[in-house]
GUVODO-178569 format. One line per field, with one value per residue (C-alpha): chain; residue number from 0; residue in one letter; x, y, z. Coordinates in Angstrom, 3 decimals, always signed. Layout:
% residues N
ch	[A | ...]
i	[NUM | ...]
aa	[a | ...]
u	[X | ...]
v	[Y | ...]
w	[Z | ...]
END
This chain:
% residues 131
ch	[A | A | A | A | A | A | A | A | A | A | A | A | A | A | A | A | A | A | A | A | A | A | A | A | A | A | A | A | A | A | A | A | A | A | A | A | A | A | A | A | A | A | A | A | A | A | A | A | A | A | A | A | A | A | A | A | A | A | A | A | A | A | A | A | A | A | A | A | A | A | A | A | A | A | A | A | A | A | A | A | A | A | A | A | A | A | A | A | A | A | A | A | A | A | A | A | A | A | A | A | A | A | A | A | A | A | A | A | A | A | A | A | A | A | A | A | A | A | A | A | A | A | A | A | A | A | A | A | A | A | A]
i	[0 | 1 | 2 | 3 | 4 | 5 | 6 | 7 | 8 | 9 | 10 | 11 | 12 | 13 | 14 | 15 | 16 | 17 | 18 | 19 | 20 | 21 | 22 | 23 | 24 | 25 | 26 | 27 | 28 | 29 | 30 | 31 | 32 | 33 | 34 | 35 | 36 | 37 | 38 | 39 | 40 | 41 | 42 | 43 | 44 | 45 | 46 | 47 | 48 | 49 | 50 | 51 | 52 | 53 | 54 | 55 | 56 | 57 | 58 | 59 | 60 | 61 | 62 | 63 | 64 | 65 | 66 | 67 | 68 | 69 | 70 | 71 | 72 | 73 | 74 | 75 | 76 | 77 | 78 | 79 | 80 | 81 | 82 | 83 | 84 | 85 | 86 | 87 | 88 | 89 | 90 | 91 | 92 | 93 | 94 | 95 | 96 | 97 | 98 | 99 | 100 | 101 | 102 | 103 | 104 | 105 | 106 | 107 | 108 | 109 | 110 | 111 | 112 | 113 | 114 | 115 | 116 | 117 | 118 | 119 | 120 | 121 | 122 | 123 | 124 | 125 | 126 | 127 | 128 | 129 | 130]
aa	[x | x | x | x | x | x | x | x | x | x | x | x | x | x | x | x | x | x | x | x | x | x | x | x | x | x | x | x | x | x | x | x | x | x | x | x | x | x | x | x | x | x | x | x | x | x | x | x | x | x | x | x | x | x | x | x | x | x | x | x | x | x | x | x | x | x | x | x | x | x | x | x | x | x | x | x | x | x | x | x | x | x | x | x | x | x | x | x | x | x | x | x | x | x | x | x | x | x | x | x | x | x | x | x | x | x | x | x | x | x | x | x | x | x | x | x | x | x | x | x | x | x | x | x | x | x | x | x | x | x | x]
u	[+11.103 | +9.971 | +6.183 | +6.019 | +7.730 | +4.928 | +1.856 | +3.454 | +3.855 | +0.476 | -1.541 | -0.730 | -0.314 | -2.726 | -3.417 | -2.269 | -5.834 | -6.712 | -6.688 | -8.502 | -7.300 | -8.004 | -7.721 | -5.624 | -3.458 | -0.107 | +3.127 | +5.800 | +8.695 | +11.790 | +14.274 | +15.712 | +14.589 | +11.477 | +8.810 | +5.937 | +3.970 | +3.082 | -0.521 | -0.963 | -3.158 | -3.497 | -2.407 | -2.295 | -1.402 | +1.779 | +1.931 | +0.345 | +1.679 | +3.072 | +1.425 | +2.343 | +0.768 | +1.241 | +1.737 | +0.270 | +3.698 | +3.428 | +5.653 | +5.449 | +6.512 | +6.361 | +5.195 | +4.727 | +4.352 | +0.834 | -1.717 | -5.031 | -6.820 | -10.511 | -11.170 | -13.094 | -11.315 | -10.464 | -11.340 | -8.469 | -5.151 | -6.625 | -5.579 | -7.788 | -5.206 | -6.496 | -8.301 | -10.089 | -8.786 | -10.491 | -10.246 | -7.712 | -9.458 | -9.524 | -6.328 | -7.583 | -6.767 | -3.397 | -3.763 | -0.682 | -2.853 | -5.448 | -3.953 | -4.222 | -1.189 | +0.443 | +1.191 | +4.923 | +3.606 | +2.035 | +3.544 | +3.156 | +1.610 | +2.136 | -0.674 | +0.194 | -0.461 | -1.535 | +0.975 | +0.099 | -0.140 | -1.959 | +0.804 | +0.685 | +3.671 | +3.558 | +6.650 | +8.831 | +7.740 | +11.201 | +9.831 | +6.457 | +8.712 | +10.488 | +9.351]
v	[-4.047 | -0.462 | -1.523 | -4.312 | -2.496 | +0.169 | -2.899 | -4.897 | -0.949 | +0.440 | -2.960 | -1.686 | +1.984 | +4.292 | +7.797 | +10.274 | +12.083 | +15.026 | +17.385 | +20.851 | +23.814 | +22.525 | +19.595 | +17.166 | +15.048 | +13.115 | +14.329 | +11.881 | +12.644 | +14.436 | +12.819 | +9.546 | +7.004 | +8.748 | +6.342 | +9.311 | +11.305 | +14.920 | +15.826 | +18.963 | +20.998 | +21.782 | +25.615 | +25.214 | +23.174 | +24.202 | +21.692 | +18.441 | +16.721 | +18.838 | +20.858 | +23.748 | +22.706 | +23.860 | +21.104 | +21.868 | +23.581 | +26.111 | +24.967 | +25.487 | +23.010 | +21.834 | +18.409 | +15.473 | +12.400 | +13.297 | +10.555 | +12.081 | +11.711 | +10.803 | +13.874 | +16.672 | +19.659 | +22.586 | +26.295 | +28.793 | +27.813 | +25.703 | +22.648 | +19.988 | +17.637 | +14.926 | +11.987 | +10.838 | +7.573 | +4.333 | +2.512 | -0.476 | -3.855 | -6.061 | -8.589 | -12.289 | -14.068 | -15.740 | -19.086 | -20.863 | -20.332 | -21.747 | -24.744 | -27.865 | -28.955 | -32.704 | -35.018 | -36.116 | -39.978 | -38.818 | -38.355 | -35.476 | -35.462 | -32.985 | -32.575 | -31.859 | -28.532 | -27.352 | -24.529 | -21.232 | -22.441 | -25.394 | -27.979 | -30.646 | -30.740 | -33.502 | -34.676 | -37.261 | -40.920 | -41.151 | -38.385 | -40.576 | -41.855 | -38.981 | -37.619]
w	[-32.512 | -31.170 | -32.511 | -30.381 | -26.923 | -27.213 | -27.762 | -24.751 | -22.736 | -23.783 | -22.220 | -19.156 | -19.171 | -17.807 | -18.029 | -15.229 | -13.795 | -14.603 | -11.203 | -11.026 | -9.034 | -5.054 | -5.347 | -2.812 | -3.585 | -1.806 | -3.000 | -3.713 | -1.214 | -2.204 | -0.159 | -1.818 | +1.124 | +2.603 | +2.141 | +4.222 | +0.841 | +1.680 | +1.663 | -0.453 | -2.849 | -6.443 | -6.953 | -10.463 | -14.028 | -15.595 | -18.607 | -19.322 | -16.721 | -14.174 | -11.055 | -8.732 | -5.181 | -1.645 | +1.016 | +4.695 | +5.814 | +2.915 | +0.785 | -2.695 | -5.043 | -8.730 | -8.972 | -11.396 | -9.703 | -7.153 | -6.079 | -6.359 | -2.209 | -1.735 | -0.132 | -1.099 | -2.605 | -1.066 | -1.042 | -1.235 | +0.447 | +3.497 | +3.240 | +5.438 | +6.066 | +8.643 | +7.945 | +11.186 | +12.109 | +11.773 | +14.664 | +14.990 | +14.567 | +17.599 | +18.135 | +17.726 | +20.866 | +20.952 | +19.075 | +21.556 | +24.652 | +23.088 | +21.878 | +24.250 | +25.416 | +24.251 | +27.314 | +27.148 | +26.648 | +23.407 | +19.645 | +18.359 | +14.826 | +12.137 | +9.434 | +6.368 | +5.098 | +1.539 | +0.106 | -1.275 | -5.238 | -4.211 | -3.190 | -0.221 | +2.095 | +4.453 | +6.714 | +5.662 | +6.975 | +8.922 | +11.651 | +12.149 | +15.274 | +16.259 | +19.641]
END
């Protein structure tokens, strides 16, 4: 039984990264309920899997769960927090204004749509007449 949980457990598992003095990484909050990771970096390993890191308000904690950040690693204690921010992709116009409008003489029809796996949902043939 214990065989097969570790075959169906090591499919998926993955090793933690290895992370060098300086490096940054996101810290996994403390609080239970705050979603917001801490930036912070690497001050040094102290086993196999844990870290000692500084976050940018000088705290220093000891760590397992860290996300390893894109950016470059850091010299000494600075700690280069900010990302410069992408700016926000334009809104598409609003598709109801753009819509023409049915007369009140008209039916309105309702196509049938196709589902996420695939499916085709139409409306029942008893609303064909319903205005």
């Amino acid at each position: 039984m214990k065989g097969r949980q570790k075959l169906y457990y090591d499919k998926s598992a993955k090793d933690l990264p290895i992370l060098d003095q300086g490096d940054i990484v996101g810290v996994k909050p403390y609080k239970v309920g705050d979603k917001q990771w801490q930036k912070a970096v690497v001050k040094e390993k102290l086993t196999r899997r844990s870290y000692l890191v500084t976050t940018g308000n000088g705290r220093t904690l000891r760590r397992v769960q860290l996300r390893k950040s894109n950016e470059a690693t850091v010299e000494g204690n600075e700690v280069a927090i900010d990302k410069p921010q992408t700016p926000a992709k334009p809104v598409a116009p609003d598709i109801q204004n753009t819509a023409p409008s049915p007369t009140a003489g008209s039916p309105v029809k309702v196509k049938p749509y196709t589902t996420h796996s695939g499916g085709m949902v139409k409306p029942p043939r008893r609303c064909d007449d319903y205005v």
